[in-house]
C-alpha positions as CSV (number, residue, x, y, z in Angstrom):
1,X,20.8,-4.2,19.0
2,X,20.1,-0.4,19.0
3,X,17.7,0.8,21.1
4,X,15.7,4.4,21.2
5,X,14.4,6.0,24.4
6,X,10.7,6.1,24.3
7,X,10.6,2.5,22.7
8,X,9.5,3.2,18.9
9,X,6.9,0.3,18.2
10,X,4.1,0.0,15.7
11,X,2.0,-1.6,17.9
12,X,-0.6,0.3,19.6
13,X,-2.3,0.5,22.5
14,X,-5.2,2.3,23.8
15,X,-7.0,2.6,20.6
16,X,-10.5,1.2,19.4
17,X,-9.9,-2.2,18.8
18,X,-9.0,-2.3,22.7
19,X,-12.4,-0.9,23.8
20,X,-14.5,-3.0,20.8
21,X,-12.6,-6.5,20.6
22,X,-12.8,-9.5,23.1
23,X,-8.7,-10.1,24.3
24,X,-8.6,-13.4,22.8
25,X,-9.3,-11.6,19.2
26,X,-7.2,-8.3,19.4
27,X,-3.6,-10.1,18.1
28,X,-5.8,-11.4,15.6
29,X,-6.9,-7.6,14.1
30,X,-3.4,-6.4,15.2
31,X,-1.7,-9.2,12.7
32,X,-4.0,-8.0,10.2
33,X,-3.5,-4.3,11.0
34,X,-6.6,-3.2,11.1
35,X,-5.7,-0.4,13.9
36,X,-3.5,1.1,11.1
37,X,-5.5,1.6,8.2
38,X,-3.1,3.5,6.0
39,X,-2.2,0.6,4.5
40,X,-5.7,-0.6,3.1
41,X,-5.6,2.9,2.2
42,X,-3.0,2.6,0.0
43,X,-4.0,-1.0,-1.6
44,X,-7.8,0.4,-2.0
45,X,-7.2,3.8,-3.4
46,X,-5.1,2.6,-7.4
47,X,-8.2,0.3,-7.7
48,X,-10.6,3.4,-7.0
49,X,-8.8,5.7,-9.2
50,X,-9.4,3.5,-12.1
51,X,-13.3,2.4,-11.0
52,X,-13.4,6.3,-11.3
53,X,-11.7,6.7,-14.0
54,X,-13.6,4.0,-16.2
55,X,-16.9,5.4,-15.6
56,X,-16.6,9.2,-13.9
57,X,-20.6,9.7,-14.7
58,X,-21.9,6.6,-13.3
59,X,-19.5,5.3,-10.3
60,X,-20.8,1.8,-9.5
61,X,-21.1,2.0,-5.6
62,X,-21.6,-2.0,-5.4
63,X,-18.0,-2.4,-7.4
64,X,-16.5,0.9,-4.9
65,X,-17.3,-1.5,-1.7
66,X,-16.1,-4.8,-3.1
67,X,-12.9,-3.5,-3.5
68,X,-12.9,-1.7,0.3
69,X,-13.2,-5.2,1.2
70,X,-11.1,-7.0,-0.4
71,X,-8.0,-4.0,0.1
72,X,-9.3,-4.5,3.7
73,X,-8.6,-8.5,3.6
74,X,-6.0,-8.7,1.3
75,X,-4.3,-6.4,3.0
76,X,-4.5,-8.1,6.3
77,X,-3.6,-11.7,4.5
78,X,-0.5,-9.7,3.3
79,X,0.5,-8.3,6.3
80,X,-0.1,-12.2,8.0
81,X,1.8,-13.8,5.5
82,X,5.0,-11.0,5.6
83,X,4.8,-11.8,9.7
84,X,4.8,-15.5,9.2
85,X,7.6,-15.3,6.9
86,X,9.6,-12.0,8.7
87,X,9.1,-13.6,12.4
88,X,12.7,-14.0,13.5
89,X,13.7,-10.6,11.9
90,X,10.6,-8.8,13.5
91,X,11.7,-10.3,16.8
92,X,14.9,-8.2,16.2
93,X,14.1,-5.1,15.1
94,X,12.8,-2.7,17.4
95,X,10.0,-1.4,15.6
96,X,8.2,-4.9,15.0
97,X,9.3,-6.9,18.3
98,X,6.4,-6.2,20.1
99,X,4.0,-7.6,16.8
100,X,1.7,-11.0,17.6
101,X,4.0,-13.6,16.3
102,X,7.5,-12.4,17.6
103,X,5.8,-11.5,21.1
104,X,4.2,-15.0,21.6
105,X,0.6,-14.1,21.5
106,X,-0.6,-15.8,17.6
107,X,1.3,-19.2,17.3
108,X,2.5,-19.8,13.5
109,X,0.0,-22.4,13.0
110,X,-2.8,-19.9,14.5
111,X,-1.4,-17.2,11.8
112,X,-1.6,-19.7,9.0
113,X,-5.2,-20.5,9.7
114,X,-5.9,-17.0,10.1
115,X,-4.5,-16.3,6.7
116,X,-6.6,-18.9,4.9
117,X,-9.9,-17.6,6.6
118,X,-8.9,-14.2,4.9
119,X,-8.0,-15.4,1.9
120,X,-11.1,-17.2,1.2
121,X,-12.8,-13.6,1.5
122,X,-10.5,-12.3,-0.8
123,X,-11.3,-14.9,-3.4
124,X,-15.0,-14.6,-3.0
125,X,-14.9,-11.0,-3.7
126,X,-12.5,-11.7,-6.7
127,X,-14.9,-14.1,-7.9
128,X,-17.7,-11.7,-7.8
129,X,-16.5,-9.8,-10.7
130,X,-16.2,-10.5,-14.8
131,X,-14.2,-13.5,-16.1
132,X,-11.2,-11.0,-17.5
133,X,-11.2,-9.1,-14.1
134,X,-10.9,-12.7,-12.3
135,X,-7.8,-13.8,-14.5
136,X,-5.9,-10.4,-13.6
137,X,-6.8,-10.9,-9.9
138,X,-5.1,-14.2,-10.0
139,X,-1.7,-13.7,-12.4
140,X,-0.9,-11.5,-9.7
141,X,-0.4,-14.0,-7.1
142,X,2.6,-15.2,-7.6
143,X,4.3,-12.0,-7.4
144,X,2.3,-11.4,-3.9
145,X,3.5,-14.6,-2.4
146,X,7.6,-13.7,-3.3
147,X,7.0,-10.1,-1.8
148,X,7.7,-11.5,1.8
149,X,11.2,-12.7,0.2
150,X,12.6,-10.1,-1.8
151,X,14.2,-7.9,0.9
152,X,16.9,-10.8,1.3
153,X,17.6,-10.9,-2.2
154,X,17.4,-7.0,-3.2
155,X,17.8,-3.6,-2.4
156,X,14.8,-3.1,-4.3
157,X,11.9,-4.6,-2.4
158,X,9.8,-1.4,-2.7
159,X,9.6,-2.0,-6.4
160,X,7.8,-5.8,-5.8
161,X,5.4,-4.0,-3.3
162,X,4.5,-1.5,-6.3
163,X,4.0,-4.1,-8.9
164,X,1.5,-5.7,-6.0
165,X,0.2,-2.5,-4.4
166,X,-1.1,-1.2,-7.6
167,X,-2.3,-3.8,-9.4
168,X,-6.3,-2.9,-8.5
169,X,-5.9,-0.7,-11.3
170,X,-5.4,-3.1,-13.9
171,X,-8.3,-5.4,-12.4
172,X,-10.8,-2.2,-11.5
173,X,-10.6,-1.3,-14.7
174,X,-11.5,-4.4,-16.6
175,X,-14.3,-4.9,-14.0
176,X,-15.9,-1.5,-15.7
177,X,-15.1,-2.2,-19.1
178,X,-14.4,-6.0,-19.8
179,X,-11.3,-5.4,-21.1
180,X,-7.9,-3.7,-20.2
181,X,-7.5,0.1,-21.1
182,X,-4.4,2.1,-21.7
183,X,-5.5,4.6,-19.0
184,X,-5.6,1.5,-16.4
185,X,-2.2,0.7,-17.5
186,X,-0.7,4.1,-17.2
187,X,-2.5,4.4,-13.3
188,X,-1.0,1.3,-12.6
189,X,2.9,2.3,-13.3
190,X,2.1,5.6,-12.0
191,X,0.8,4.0,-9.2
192,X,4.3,2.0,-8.9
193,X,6.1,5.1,-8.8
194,X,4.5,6.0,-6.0
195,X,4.4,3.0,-3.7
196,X,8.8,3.6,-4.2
197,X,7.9,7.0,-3.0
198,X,6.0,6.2,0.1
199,X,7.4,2.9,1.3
200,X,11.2,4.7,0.4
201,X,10.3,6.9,3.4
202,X,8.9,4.3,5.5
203,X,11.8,2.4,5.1
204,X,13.9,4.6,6.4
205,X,12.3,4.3,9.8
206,X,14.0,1.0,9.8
207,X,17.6,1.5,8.2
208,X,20.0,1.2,11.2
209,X,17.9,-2.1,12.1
210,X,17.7,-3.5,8.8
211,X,22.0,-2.9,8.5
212,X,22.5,-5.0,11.9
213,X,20.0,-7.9,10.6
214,X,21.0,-8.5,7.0
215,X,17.7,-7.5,5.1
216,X,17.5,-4.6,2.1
217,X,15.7,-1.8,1.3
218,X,15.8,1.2,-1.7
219,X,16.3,3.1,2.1
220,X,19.4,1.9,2.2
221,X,20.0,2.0,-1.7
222,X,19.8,5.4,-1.7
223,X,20.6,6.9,1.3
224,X,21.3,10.6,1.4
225,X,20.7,11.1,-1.9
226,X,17.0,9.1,-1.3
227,X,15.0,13.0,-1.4
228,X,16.3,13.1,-5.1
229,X,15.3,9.3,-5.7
230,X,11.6,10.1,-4.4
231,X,11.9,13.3,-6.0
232,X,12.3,11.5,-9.7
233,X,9.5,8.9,-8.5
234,X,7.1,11.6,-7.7
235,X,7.7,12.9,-11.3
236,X,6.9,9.4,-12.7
237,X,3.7,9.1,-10.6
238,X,2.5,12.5,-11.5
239,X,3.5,12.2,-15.3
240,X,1.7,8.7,-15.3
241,X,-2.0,9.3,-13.8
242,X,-1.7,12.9,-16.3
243,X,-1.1,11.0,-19.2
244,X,-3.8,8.5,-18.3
245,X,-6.2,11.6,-17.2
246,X,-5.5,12.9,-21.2
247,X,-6.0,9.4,-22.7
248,X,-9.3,9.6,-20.8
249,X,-10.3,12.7,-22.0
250,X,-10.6,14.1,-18.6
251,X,-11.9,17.7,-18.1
252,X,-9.5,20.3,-16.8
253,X,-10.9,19.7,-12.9
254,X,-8.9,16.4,-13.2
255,X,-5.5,18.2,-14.2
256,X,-6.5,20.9,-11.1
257,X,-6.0,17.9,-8.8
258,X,-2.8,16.9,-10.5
259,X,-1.3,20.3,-9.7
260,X,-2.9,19.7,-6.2
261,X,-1.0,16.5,-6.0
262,X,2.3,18.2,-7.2
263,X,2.2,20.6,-4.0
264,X,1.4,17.6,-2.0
265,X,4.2,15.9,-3.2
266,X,6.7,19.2,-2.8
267,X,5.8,19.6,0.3
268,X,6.6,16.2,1.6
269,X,10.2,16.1,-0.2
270,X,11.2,19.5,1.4
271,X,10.0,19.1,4.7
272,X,10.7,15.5,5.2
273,X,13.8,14.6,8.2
274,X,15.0,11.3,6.8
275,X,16.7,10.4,10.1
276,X,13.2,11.1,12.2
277,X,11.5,8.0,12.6
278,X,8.5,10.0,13.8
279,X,8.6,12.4,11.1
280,X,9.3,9.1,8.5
281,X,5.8,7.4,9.4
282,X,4.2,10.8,9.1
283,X,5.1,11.6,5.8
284,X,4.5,8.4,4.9
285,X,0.6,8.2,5.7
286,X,0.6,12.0,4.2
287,X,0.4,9.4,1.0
288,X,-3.6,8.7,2.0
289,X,-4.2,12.0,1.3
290,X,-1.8,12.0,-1.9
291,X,-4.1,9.2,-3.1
292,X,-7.5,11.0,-2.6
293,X,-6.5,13.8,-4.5
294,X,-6.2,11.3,-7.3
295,X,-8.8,10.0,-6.7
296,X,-10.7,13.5,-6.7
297,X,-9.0,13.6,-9.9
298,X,-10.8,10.9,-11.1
299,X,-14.4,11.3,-9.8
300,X,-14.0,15.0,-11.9
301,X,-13.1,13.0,-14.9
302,X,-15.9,14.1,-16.6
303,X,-16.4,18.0,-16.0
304,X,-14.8,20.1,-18.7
């Protein structure tokens, strides 16, 4: 197994959830991630462009916090499940080894308990909202639940993650309006795009691993040619949430933030060492940032 000096791990130490949490309740946060919240981040911020979107003039602040806490949750029941599921492989790969089921600290049966707590909060939240928004929530499960699996079966596993990842714009959008707009849809493929932009660039954190074990990724899909591959998906995203800004009728402000986003975006590609792990997680939670400027976009919606 290859190793790096310095010991690249995702687990951290030292951080707030050390000085806040009891011991017996830190693997617990850990396995939901809550000391990295990029990826809430990224769940929360396709279901905030559309909230924004739907109503620029009158943002519904109760609506804004329901879904901070359900991307927080649903998040964290993701990440369990993908660790319940990915165990033996995270035990392997350097990265993920030292993570609370592969290290011995969260028994499976532990983790499976702690992912039925969370997804009881997820559900509640879900249920908060209209009867429309409630169907959406749940057609998507099914696809959520496969996720874990798809990286043994396809090079394309980034793809399922976009079709989950994004799919708080379809629902945020119908919990506005009461029905589903073309604007939503348009965020919401956009939005794809860009999760195989990001998690393309994470992945490659984890290519020579990922060769030894057996599992796939569009990392090692596309390999050298992968800047040109996020390249074209940066495109997509940035033609998407333009087309869905026109449909809209958003003011010029909103296409200011989409030529904002575009030298976001440029910047990433051209400075971005595909063979630094370091440099691959960096540019892959530059994305938060990618995502606000969306969502300032959005919130503009109405200035012309």
């Amino acid at each position: 197994m290859r190793m790096m000096m310095g010991g690249f791990t995702d687990i951290r130490t030292g951080g707030w959830l050390d000085r806040v949490l009891p011991g017996w309740a830190l693997p617990y946060a850990q396995l939901a991630r809550l000391d990295r919240p990029i990826g809430w981040w990224l769940l929360l911020l396709p279901g905030w462009w559309s909230l924004a979107l739907a109503a620029p003039d009158r943002p519904d602040l109760g609506l804004f916090f329901l879904f901070w806490l359900g991307a927080v949750v649903m998040r964290g029941a993701g990440c369990t499940l993908n660790d319940i599921v990915d165990r033996k492989y995270d035990g392997a790969v350097e990265r993920t080894r030292g993570r609370p089921i592969p290290s011995g600290r969260v028994a499976v049966w532990q983790a499976v308990v702690f992912l039925v707590l969370q997804l009881a909060i997820g559900a509640a939240v879900l249920l908060s909202m209209n009867g429309l928004a409630v169907g959406l929530g749940v057609s998507i499960l099914a696809i959520v639940a496969a996720y874990p699996f798809m990286k043994r079966i396809t090079y394309w596993p980034q793809l399922f993650l976009g079709l989950n990842f994004n799919w708080g714009a379809m629902v945020a959008w119908t919990a506005v309006t009461g029905r589903v707009g073309w604007p939503a849809v348009l965020l919401y493929l956009a939005g794809v795009a860009w999760t195989l932009h990001y998690d393309t660039i994470y992945a490659h954190q984890d290519k020579a691993d990922d060769i030894e074990i057996g599992v796939k990724s569009t990392a090692l899909r596309f390999g050298a040619r992968s800047k040109q591959w996020i390249s074209g998906f940066a495109l997509v995203t940035l033609a998407g949430i333009g087309f869905a800004f026109w449909i809209a009728g958003a003011g010029w402000p909103s296409f200011l933030a989409l030529a904002v986003l575009a030298g976001h975006f440029g910047w990433q590609i051209a400075t971005w060492k595909m063979d630094d792990q370091a440099d691959c997680l960096a540019k892959f939670k530059s994305n938060r940032d990618a995502g606000l400027i969306i969502l300032i976009g959005c919130l503009l919606a109405s200035v012309h």
